[in-house]
C-alpha positions as CSV (number, residue, x, y, z in Angstrom):
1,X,-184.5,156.7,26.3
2,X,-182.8,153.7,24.8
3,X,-182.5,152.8,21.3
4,X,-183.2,149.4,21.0
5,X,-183.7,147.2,17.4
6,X,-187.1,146.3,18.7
7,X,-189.6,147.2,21.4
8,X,-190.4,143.3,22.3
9,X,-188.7,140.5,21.9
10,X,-190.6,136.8,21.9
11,X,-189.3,133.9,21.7
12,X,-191.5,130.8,20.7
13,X,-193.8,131.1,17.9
14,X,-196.5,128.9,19.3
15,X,-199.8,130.0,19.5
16,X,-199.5,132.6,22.6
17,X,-196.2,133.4,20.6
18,X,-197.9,134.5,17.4
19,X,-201.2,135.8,19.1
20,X,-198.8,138.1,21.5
21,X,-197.0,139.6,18.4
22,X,-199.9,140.1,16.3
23,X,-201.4,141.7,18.7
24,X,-198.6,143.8,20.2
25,X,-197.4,145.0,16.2
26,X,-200.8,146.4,15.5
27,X,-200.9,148.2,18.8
28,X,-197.8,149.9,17.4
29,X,-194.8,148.1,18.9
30,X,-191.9,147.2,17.3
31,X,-191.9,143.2,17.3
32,X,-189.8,140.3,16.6
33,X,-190.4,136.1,16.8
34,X,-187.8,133.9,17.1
35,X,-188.9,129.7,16.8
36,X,-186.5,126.9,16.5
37,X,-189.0,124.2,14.9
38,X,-191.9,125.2,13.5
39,X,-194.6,127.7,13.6
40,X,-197.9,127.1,15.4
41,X,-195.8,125.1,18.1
42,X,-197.9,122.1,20.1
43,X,-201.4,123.0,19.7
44,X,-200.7,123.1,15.7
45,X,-197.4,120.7,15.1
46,X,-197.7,117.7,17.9
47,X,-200.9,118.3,19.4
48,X,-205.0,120.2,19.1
49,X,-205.2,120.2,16.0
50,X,-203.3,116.7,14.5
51,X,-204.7,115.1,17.3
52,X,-208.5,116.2,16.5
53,X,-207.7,114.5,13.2
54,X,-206.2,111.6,13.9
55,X,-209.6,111.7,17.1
56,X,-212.0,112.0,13.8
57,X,-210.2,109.4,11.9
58,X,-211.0,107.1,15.0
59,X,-214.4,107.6,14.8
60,X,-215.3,106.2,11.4
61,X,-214.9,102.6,12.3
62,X,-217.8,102.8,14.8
63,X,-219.8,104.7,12.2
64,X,-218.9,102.1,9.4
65,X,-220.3,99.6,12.2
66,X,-223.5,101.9,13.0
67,X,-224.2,102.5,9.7
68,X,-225.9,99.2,8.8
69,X,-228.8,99.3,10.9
70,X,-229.9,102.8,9.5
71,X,-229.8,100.3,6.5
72,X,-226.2,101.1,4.7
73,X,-224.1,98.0,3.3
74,X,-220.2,98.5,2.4
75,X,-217.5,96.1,1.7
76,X,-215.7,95.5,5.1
77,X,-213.6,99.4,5.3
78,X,-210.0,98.9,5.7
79,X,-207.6,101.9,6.9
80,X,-204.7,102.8,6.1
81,X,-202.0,104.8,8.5
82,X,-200.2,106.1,5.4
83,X,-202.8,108.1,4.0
84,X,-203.9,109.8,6.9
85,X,-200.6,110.7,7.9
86,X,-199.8,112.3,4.9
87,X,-203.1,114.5,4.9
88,X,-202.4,115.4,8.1
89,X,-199.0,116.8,7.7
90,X,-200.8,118.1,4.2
91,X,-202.6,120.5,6.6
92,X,-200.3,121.3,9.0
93,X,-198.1,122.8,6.6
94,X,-201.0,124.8,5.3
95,X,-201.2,126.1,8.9
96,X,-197.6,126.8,9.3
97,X,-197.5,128.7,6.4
98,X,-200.5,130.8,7.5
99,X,-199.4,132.1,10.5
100,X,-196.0,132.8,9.1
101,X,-198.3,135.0,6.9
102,X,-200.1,136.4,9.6
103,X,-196.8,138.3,11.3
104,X,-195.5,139.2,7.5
105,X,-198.9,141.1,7.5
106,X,-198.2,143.2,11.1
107,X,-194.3,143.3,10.2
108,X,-193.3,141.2,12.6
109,X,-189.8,140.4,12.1
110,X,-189.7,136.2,11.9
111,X,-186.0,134.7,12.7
112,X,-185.7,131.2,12.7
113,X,-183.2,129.4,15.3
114,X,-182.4,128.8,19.0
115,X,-182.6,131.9,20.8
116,X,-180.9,132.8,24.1
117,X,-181.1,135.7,26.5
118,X,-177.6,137.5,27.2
119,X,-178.8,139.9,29.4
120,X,-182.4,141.7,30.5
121,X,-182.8,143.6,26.8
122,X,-180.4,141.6,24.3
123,X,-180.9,138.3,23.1
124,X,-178.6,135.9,20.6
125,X,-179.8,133.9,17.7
126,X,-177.6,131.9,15.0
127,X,-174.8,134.1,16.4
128,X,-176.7,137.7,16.1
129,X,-177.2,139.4,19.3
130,X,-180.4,141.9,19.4
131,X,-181.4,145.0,21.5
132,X,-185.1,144.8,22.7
133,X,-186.8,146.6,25.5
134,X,-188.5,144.3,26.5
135,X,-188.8,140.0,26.2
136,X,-191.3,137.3,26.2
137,X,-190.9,133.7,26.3
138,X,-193.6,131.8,25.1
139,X,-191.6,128.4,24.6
140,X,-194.3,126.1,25.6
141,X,-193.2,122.7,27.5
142,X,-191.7,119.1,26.1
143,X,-193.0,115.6,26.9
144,X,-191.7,114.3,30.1
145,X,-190.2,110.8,30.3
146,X,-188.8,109.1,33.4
147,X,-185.5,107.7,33.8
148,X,-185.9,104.8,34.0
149,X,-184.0,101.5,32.3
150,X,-184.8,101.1,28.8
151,X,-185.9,104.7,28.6
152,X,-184.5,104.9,25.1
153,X,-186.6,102.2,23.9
154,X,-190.0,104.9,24.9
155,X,-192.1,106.5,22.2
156,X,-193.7,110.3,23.6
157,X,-196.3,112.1,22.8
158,X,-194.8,114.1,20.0
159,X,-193.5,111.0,18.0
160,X,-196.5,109.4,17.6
161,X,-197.6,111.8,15.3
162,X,-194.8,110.6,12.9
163,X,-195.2,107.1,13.6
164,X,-194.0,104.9,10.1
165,X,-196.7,102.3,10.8
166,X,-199.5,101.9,13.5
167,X,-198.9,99.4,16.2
168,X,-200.7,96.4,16.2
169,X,-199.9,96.4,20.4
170,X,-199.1,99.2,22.0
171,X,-198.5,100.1,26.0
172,X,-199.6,103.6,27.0
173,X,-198.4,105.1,30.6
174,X,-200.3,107.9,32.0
175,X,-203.5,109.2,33.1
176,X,-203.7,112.6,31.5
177,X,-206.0,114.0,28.8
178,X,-202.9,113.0,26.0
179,X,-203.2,109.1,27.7
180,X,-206.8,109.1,27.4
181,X,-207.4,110.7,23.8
182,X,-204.5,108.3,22.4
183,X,-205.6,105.3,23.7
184,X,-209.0,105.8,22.6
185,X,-207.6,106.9,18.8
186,X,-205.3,104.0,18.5
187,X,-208.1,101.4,19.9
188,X,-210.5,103.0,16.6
189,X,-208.0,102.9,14.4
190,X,-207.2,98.6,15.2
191,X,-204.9,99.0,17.7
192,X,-204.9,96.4,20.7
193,X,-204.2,99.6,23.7
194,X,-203.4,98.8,27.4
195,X,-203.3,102.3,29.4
196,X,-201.5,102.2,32.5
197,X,-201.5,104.7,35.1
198,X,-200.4,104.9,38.9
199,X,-203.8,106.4,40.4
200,X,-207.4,104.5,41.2
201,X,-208.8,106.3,38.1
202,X,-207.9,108.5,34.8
203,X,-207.7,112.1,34.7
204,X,-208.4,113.2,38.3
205,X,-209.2,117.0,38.0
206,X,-212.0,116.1,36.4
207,X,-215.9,115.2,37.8
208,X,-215.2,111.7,39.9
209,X,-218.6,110.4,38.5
210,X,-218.0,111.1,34.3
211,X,-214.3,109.9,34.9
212,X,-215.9,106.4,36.5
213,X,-218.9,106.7,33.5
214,X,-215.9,107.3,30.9
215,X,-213.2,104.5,32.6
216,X,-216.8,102.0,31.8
217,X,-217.2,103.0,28.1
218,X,-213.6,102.5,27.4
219,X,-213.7,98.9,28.9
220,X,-216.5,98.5,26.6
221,X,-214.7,99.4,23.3
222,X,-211.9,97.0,24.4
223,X,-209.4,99.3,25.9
224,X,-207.7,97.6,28.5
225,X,-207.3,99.8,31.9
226,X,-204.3,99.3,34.4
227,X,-204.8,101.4,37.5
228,X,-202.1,101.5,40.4
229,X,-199.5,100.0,38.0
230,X,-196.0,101.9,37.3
231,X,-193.6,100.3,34.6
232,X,-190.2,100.2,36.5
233,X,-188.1,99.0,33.0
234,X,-188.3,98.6,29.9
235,X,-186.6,95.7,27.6
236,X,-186.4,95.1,23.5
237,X,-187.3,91.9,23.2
238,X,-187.0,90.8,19.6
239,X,-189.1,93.2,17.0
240,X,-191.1,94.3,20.2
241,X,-190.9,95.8,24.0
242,X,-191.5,94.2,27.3
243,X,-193.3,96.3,29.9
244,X,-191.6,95.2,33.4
245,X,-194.2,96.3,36.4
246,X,-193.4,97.1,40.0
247,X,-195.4,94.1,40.7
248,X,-193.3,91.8,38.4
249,X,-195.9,91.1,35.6
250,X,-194.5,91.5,32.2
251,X,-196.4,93.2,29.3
252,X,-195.6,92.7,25.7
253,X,-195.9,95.5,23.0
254,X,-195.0,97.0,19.8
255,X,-194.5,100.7,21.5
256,X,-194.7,102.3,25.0
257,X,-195.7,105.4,24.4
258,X,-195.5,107.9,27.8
259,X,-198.0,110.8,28.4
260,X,-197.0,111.7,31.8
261,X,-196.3,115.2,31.7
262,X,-195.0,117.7,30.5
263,X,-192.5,120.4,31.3
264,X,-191.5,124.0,30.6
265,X,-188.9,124.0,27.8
266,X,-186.9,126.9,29.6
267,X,-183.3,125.1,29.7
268,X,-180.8,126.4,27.9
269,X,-182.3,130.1,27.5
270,X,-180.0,131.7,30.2
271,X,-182.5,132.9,32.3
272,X,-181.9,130.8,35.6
273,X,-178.3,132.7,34.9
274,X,-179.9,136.1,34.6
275,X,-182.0,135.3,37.9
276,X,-185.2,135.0,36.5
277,X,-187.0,133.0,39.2
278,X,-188.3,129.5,38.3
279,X,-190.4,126.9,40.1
280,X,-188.7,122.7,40.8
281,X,-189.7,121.8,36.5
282,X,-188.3,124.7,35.4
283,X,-191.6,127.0,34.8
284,X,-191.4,130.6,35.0
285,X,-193.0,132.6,38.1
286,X,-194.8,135.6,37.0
287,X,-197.5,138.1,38.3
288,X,-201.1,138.8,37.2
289,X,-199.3,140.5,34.3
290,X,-196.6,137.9,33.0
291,X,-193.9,140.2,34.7
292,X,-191.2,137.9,35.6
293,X,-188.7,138.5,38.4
294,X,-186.6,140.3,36.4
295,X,-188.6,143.0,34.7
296,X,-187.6,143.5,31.3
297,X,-189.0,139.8,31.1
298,X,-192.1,138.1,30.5
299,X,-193.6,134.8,30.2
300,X,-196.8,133.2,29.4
301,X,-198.6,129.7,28.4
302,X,-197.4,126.6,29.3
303,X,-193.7,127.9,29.9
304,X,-195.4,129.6,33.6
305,X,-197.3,126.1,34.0
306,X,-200.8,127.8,35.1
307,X,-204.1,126.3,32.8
308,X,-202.0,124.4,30.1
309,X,-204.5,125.5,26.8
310,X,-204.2,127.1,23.6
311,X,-206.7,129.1,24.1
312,X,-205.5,130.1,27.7
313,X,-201.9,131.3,26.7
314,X,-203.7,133.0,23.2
315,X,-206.1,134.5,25.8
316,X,-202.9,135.5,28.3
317,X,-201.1,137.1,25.0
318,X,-204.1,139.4,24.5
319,X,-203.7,141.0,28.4
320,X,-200.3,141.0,28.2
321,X,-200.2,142.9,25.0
322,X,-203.4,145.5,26.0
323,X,-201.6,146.0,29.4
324,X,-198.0,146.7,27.7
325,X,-199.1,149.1,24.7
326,X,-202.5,150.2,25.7
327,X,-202.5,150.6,29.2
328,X,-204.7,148.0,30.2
329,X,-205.0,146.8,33.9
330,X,-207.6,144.0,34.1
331,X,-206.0,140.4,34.2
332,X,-207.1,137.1,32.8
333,X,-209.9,135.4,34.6
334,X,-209.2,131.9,35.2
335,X,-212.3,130.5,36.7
336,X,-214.9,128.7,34.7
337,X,-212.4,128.1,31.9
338,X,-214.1,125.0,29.8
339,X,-212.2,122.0,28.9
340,X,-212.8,118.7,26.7
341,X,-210.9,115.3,26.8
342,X,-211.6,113.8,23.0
343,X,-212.0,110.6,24.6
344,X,-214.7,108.0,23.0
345,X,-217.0,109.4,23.8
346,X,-215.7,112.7,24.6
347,X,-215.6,114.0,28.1
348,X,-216.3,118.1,28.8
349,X,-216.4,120.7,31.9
350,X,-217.2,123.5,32.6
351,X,-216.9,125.3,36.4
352,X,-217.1,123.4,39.7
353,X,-217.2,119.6,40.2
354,X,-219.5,117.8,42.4
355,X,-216.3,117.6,45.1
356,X,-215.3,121.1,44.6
357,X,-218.4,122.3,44.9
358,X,-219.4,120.8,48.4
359,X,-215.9,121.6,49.9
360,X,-216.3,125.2,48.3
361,X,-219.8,125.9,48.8
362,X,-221.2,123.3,51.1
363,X,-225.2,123.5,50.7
364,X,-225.5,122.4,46.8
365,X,-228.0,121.0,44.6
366,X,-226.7,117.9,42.0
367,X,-228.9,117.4,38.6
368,X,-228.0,114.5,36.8
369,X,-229.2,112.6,33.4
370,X,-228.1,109.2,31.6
371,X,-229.7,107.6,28.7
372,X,-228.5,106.1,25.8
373,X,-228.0,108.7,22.4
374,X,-231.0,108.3,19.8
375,X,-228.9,107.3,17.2
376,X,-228.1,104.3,19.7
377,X,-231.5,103.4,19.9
378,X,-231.6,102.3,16.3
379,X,-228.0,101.7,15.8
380,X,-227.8,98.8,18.9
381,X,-224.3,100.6,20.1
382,X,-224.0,99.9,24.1
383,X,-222.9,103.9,25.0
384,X,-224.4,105.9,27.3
385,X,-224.4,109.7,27.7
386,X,-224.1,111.0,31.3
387,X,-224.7,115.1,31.9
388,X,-224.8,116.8,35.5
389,X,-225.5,120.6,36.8
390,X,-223.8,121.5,40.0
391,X,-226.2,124.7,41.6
392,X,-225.0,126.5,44.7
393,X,-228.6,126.1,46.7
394,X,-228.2,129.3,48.1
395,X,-228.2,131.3,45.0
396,X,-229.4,128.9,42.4
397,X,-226.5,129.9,40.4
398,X,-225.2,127.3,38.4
399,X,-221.4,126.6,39.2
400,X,-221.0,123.9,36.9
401,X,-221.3,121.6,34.2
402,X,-220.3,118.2,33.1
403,X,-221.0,115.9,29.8
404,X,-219.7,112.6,28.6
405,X,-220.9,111.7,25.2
406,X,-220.4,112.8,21.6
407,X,-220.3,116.6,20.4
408,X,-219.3,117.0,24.8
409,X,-217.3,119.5,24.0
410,X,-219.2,121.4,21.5
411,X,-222.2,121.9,23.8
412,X,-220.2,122.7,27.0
413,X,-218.7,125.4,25.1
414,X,-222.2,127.3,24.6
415,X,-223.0,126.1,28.8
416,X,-219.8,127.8,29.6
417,X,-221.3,131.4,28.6
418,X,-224.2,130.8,30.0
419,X,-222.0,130.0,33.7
420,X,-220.1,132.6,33.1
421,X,-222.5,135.3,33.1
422,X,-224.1,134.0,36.2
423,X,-227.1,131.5,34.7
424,X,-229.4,130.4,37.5
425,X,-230.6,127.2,38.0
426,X,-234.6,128.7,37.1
427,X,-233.1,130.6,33.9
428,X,-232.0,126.9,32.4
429,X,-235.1,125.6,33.1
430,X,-237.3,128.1,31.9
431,X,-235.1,128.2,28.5
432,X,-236.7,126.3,25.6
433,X,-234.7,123.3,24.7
434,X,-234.2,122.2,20.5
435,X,-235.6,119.3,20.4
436,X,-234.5,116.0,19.9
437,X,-231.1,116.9,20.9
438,X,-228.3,115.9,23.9
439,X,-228.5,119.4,24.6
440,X,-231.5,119.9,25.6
441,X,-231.0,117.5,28.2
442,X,-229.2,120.8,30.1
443,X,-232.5,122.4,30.3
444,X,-234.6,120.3,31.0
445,X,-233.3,118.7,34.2
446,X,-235.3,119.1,36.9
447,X,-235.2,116.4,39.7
448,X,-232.6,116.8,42.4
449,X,-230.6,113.7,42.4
């Protein structure tokens, strides 16, 4: 058997990363971690968890504006970019340093630097080579940007975490979840936000009905929405950027931020060179277990470009690990997999929507509910919260659930257990609801719509 410094080898300390290595030192293998930037990788750095803040951040300006008809009188609030920046990065270094404590407490061996892979069980880092059995890459992906002209002049995804000041005017392209939340962040926090995307409507995996309801609530709130419009250029034009469209019109703005995509940060590792196989952007192909091509080598989260989540590559760390060091032959179920956009209001799902459904199953039932949040009622804010059940009418199962309005994704999270083990339409119905909640608006549906 072959001596080798460690049993598995993982390069990105993201959160699959550090969940994989964890999980794989207290099983009893001999693990190491190499990262370039910094611990925690998107979800924790230049994404969840920054973004949730800067999302909650957002929020207080409608609250300071609901407040006075529940009777409360301020001085007119004024924010300031500064200060929450600096709390944020506060408490991302907080983070950082706890899961750097985490591996110390497994002994997982934490080398910092730009890790490539020489051959199937060696890698080199800061000019070190190391034997492993076996290696994972868990390198997550990088904001995509087109070339186009003027590409330098485009702000991603990642930098606007670090932004100096907030924009008064700022351009967003895309029509993903990151478009969406930003836009809806930088309109709370007094920023004039145009979103521009190429499609008839925003973030099209999602229920066609909630993406309409949420496109309407955005309008309201003074987002401006650009559908079927693609920036072809880009210009400087004094202290601030000209938007050139396919269609000739000109936008002005103080950034152009681009949330179009991202891709698998794989270049550079060697493993196209080593033939591990790879898909057109660079993502890794694996099987059921993470097994690349090349069998010494394994891959999971967003690097193998399946469910792009935290908790879905955390969640493909733990059967990786089981199935390496314990035996363990039961993959990762990726149906039913609950998602939320932290839009304004946010946007959550659970299972099939109403398209799906009918091309899936064909003979469904559709329940439905809109009505304006209590606290609306009393507060005079124009939002409206829109909920729908999708049953299979066969079985009266329920195969999915959708909710636009605030705490969505919150309350889709308990819905999702209840799809995933099965919940019939009668068993929500005959379940008591707490009352006066939005969430009892799940149970107590009962008109086919």
């Amino acid at each position: 058997m072959a001596n080798y410094n460690f049993d598995l080898f993982i390069i990105g300390a993201g959160s699959g990363g550090v969940r994989a290595a964890r999980v794989a030192a207290r099983l009893g293998a001999k693990v190491a971690i190499a990262e370039s930037q910094y611990l925690g990788g998107t979800c924790v750095n230049v994404g969840c968890i920054p973004k949730k803040f800067l999302h909650y951040a957002a929020h207080f300006s409608e609250d300071f504006e609901d407040a006075v008809n529940f009777g409360w009188t301020a001085e007119q609030p004024r924010f300031d970019w500064i200060t929450l920046v600096k709390n944020k990065d506060k408490e991302i270094e907080r983070l950082n340093q706890t899961y750097q404590r985490l591996l110390e407490q497994v002994n997982v061996t934490l080398i910092n630097g730009w890790a490539k892979v020489d051959n199937p069980h060696q890698v080199t880092i800061n000019n070190h080579s190391y034997s492993t059995e076996r290696i994972l890459i868990a390198t997550g992906g990088m904001p995509f940007t087109p070339n186009i002209p003027g590409k330098e002049h485009i702000t991603d995804s990642n930098e606007m975490f670090f932004l100096e000041t907030l924009p008064e005017n700022i351009i967003i392209v895309g029509g993903g979840y990151i478009s969406v939340e930003f836009a809806g962040i930088l309109n709370g926090l007094g920023s004039h936000a145009t979103l521009i995307y190429r499609g008839d409507s925003l973030l099209h995996h999602f229920d066609q009905e909630l993406r309409q309801a949420l496109e309407a609530e955005m309008i309201k709130r003074g987002i401006i929405l650009r559908s079927n419009a693609e920036v072809k250029a880009i210009e400087k034009q004094g202290q601030g950027l000209n938007a050139l469209l396919h269609n000739g019109e000109i936008l002005q703005a103080d950034k152009i931020m681009y949330a179009i995509g991202r891709r698998p940060n794989t270049a550079n590792l060697g493993l196209a060179e080593l033939g591990v196989r790879l898909n057109p952007t660079g993502g890794i192909i694996v099987d059921q277990f993470y097994q690349s091509t090349l069998p010494s080598i394994y891959a999971i989260g967003d690097v193998i470009q399946k469910i792009s989540l935290t908790p879905v590559a955390t969640a493909e760390a733990m059967v990786l690990s089981h199935h390496l060091y314990e035996g363990s032959n039961t993959p990762l179920d990726y149906t039913n997999i609950p998602t939320c956009v932290f839009s304004q209001p946010n946007l959550a799902t659970v299972g099939l929507t109403e398209t799906q459904a009918r091309d899936k199953i064909g003979d469904i039932k559709v329940y439905r509910t809109r009505f304006r949040p209590l606290k609306h009622t009393i507060s005079g804010r124009d939002e409206q919260t829109l909920m729908k059940l999708i049953v299979d009418k066969t079985t009266d199962k329920v195969v999915g659930a959708h909710m636009l309005g605030p705490e969505a994704g919150e309350i889709i999270q308990g819905i999702a257990i209840a799809i995933r083990a099965g919940a019939t339409k009668a068993l929500f119905d005959s379940t008591i609801g707490i009352h006066p909640t939005a969430a009892e608006e799940f149970v107590t549906m009962r008109n086919v719509t």
